[in-house]
C-alpha positions as CSV (number, residue, x, y, z in Angstrom):
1,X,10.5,-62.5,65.3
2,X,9.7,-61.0,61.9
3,X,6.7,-59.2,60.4
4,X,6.3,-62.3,58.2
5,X,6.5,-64.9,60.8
6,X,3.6,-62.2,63.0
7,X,1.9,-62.4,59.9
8,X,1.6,-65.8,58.8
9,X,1.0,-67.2,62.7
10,X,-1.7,-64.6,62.7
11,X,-3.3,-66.0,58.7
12,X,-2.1,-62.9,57.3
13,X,0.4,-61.2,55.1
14,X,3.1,-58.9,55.9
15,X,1.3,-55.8,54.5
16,X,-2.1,-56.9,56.4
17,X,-0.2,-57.2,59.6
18,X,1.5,-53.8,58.9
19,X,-1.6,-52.2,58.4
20,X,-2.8,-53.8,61.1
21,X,-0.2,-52.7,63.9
22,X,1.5,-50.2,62.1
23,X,3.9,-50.3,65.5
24,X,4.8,-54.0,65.1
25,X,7.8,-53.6,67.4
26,X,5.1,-52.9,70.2
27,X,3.1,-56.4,69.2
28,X,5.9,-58.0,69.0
29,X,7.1,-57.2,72.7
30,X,4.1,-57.9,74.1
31,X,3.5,-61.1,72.3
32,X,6.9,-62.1,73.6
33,X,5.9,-61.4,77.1
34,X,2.3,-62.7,77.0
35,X,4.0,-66.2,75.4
36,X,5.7,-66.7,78.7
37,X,2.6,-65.6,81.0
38,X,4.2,-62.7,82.2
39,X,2.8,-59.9,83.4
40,X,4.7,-56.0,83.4
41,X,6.0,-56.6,86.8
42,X,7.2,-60.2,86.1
43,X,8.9,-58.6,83.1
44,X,10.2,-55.4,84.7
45,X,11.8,-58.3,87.7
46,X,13.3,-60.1,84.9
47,X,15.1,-57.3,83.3
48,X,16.3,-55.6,87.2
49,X,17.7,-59.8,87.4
50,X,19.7,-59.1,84.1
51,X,21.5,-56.0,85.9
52,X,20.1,-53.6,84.7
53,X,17.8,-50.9,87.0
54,X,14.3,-52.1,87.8
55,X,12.2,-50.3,85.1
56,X,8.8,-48.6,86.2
57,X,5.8,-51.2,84.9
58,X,4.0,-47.5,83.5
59,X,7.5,-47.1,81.4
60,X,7.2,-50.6,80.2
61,X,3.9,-50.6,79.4
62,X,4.5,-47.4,77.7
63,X,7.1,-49.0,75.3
64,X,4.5,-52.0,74.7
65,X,1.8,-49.3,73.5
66,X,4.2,-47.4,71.3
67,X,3.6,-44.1,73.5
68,X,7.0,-44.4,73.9
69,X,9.7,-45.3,71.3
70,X,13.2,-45.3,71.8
71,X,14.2,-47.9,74.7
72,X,17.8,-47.1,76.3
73,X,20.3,-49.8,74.5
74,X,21.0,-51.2,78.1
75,X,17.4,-51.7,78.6
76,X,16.7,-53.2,75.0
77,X,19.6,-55.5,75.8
78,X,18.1,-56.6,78.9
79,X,14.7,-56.9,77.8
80,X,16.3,-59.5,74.9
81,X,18.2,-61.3,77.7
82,X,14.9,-61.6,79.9
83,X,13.0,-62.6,76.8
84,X,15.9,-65.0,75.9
85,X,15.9,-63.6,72.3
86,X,18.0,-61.6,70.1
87,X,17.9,-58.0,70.3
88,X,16.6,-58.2,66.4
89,X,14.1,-59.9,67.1
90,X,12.7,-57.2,69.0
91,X,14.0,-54.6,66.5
92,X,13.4,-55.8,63.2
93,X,9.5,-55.7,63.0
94,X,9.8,-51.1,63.9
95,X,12.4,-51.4,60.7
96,X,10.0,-53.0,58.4
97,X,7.4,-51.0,59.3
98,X,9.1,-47.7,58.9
99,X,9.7,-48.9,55.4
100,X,13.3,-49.9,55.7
């Protein structure tokens, strides 16, 4: 999911978003959860069923929130794999908004 694509299902452009959640990467998770009706424990079972260990729902939640930044790359795999979406797709919107 890009910034554009949050932006235009949301009516706005990519710099309104990014003003807006100047964490995209953190929307963007969430959104991704919420879109399949999880909740952080639903999520947190998903990722421990993709092999990896069964992450806390406080760590998750702290990754949604952007109190915490940098994921393990064996969790962010996992998390895509739960999601059933790229890893860049839950990458890409933190690049953009650090002005890459």
């Amino acid at each position: 999911m890009s910034v554009e694509w949050f932006a235009e299902a949301n009516g706005w452009t990519a710099e309104e978003a990014i003003s807006r959640y100047p964490n995209a990467s953190t929307v963007t998770l969430r959104s991704l959860r919420n879109a399949r009706g999880w909740t952080l424990r639903d999520l947190a079972h998903q990722i421990q069923e993709c092999g990896v260990r069964r992450p806390t729902v406080a760590s998750l939640s702290r990754f949604e929130t952007g109190a915490r930044k940098c994921p393990s790359r064996e969790l962010l795999r996992a998390w895509a794999q739960a999601l059933q979406v790229p890893v860049g797709d839950i990458v890409l919107p933190a690049d953009v908004t650090d002005g890459d």
